[in-house]
VOTOR-666595 format. One record per residue (C-alpha): x, y, z. Coordinates in steps of 0.5 Angstrom, whole numbers. Layout:
% VOTOR-666595
{{X Y Z}};
...
END
This chain:
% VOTOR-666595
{{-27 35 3}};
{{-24 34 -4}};
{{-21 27 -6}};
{{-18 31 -12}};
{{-15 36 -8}};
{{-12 30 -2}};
{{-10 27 -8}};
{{-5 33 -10}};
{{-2 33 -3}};
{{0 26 -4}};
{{3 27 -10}};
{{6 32 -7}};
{{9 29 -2}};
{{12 24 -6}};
{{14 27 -11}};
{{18 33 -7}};
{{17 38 -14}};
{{11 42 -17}};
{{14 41 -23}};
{{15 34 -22}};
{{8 32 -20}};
{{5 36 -26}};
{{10 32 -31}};
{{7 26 -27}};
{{-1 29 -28}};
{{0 32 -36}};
{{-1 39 -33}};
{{3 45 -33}};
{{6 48 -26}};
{{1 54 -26}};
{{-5 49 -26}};
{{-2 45 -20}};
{{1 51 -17}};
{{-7 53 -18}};
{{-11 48 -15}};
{{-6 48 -9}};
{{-9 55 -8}};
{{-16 52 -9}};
{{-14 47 -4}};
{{-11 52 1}};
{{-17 55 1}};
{{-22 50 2}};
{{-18 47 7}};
{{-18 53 10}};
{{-10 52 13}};
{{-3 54 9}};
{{-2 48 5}};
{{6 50 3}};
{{10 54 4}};
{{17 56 2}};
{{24 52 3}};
{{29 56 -1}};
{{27 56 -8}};
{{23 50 -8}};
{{15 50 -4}};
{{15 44 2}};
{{8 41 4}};
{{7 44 12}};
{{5 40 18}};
{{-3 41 16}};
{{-1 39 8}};
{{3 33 11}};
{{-2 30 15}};
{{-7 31 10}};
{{-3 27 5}};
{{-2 22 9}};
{{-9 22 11}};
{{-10 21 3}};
{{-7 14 3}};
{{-11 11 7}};
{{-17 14 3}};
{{-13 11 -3}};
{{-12 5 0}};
{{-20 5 3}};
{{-23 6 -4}};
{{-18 1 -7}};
{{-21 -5 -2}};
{{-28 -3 -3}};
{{-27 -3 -11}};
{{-23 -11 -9}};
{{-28 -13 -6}};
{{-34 -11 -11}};
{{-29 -14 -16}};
{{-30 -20 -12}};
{{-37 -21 -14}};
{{-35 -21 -21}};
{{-31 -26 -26}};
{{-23 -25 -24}};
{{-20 -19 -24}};
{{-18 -16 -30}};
{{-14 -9 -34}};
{{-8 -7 -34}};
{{-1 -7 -28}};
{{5 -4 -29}};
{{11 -7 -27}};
{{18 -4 -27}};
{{23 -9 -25}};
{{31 -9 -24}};
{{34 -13 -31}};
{{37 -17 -27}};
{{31 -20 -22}};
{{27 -19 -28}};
{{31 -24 -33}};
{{28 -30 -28}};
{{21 -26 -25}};
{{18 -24 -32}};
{{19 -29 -37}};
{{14 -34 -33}};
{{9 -28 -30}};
{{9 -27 -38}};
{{7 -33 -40}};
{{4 -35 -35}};
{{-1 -29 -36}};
{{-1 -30 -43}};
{{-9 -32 -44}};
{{-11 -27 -36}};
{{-16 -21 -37}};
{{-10 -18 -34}};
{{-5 -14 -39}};
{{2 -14 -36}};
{{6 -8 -38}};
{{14 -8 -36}};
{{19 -3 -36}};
{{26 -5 -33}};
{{29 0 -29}};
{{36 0 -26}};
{{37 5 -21}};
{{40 6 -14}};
{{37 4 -8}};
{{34 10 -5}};
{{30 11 -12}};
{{27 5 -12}};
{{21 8 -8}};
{{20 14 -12}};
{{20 9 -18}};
{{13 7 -15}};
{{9 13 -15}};
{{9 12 -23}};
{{8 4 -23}};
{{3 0 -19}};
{{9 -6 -18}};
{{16 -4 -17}};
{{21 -10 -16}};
{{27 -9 -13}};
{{33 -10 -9}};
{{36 -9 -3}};
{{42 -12 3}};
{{36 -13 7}};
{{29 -14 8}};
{{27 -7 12}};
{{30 -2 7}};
{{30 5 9}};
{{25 7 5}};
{{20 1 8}};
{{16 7 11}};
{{14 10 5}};
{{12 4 2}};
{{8 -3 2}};
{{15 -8 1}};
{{14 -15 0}};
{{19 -20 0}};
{{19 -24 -7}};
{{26 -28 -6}};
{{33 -27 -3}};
{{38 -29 -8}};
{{45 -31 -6}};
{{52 -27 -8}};
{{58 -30 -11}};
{{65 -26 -11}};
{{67 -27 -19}};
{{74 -29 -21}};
{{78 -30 -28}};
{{79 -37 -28}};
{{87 -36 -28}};
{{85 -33 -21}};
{{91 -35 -15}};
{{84 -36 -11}};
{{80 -40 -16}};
{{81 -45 -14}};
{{77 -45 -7}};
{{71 -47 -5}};
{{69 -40 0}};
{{72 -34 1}};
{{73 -30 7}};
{{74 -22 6}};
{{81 -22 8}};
{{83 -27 1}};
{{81 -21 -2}};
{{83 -15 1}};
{{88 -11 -4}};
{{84 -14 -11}};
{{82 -10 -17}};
{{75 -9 -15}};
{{70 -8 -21}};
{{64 -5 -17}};
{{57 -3 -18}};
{{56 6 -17}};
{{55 9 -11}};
{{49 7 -7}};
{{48 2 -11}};
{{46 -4 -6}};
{{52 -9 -7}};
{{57 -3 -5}};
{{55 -5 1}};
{{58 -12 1}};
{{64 -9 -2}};
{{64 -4 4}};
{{64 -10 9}};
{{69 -14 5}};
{{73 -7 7}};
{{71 -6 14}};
{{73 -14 16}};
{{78 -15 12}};
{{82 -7 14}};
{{85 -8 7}};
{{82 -3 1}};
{{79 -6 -5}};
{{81 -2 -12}};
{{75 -1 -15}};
{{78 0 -23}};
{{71 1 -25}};
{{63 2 -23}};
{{58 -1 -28}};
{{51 -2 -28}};
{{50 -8 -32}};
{{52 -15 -30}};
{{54 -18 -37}};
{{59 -13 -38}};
{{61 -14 -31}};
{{62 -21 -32}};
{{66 -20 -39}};
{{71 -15 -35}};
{{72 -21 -30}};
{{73 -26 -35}};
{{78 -22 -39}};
{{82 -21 -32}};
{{80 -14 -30}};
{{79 -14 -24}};
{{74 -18 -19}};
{{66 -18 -17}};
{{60 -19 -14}};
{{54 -23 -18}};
{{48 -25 -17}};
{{48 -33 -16}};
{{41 -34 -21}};
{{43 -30 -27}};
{{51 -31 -27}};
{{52 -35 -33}};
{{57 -41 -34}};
{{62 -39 -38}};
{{70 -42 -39}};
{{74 -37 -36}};
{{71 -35 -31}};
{{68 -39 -24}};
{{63 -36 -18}};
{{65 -37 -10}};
{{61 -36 -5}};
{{63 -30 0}};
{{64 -34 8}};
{{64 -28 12}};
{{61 -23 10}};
{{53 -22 9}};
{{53 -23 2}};
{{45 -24 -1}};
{{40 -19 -3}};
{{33 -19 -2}};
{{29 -18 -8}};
{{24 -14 -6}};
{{16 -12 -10}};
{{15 -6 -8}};
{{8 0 -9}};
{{4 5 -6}};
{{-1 1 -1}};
{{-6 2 -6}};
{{-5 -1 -12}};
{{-3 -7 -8}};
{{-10 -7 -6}};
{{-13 -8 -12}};
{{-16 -15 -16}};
{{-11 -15 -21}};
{{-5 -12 -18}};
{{-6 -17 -12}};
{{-6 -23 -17}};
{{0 -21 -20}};
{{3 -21 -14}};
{{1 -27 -12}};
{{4 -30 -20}};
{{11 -27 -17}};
{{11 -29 -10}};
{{10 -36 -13}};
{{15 -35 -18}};
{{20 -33 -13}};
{{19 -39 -9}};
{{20 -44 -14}};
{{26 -40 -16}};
{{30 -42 -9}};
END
């Protein structure tokens, strides 16, 4: 059994496209479509077969490419453990993080590993929800975000809980609602609502302020960038979600808790099974749950 060719079925799998997973791999879709034939034929089973214009993994592909992770992660132990025996873990970790976890996550990681064999490269990342995982084929630590601990993707996955990390409504400070101390979903129904793209997780709050309140939000607009979400609030546009830890003091605009309504997010890491078996990986890790828990 080739590990090449189980390694091909999970990127497969993971990545849904020959295409996709020759860009990922730096080979042409001929050669990928060729070594599956070669797998096909070692196997001595169908592999793939037709689903519209695109090829999809058959039942024989599917439990080889699950089977392949646990090879995966069975080799990444061993090579832990023989690391073990070394000095501390050493190379190279990639980290791509959500810019608004990572504005509190990262600079410490950095500085913390700034003399490690352990070399951290960061990319931020600002996806929807469902992405997250995808993101993990190509990096060894994804930290992400979601309404709660188990997301949907949770079984394609190893997910860790880093933090959670509380929601506040954000108002101009002219706000009628200003003043309060907490909000409940009815004190909101009706407002002008500057509101985060579709899927994305704290359009879930909005929903559930919606849903107990029976009274719409406007939503004016949909952004990805909380800096801009926070200059929009303060200039009287409309009101928002924000996260407690990154929200910044400013004059015109003051951050209320939300009292009814489930308003906090788990700030999530994120892998393939693997990658988090191995030293380093495992370390840094390790780094960020720590950072995470002085962070509460």
């Amino acid at each position: 059994m080739d590990l090449r060719h189980l390694e091909l079925l999970r990127e497969l799998a993971d990545r849904g496209t020959i295409t996709a997973v020759a860009e990922a791999t730096f080979r042409s879709p001929s050669a990928v479509s060729q070594q599956l034939h070669t797998a096909e034929r070692a196997f001595g089973v169908p592999l793939v077969e037709p689903d519209g214009r695109r090829l999809r993994l058959t039942r024989a592909g599917q439990v080889l490419a699950a089977g392949a992770v646990g090879v995966a992660v069975t080799l990444a132990q061993v090579q832990r453990d023989l690391d073990a025996l070394q000095d501390e873990p050493a190379g190279a970790v990639s980290v791509a993080a959500l810019p608004s976890a990572a504005e509190y996550l990262v600079p410490p990681l950095l500085m913390g590993r700034a003399d490690s064999p352990i070399r951290i490269e960061v990319a931020d990342e600002d996806v929807s929800e469902a992405d997250f995982a995808t993101r993990a084929a190509d990096h060894d630590i994804v930290i992400g975000h979601s309404l709660t601990d188990v997301p949907p993707w949770a079984d394609r996955v190893a997910v860790e809980v880093l933090v959670r990390e509380p929601l506040d409504v954000a108002l101009p400070v002219g706000h009628r609602l200003a003043g309060r101390v907490g909000l409940t979903a009815a004190d909101l129904g009706g407002e002008d609502w500057i509101g985060v793209p579709l899927g994305f997780p704290f359009d879930t709050v909005r929903i559930a302020i919606e849903n107990r309140s029976g009274a719409a939000l406007n939503v004016v607009q949909r952004l990805r960038d909380n800096r801009l979400v926070e200059a929009l609030v303060a200039a009287g546009l409309g009101c928002a979600m924000l996260p407690r830890f990154t929200t910044r003091p400013r004059p015109d605009l003051v951050t209320i808790p939300l009292t009814d309504v489930r308003s906090e997010r788990s700030i999530l890491a994120l892998g393939r099974p693997d990658r988090f078996a191995r030293a380093a990986v495992r370390a840094v890790l390790d780094d960020l749950h720590a950072i995470g828990a002085a962070q509460r």
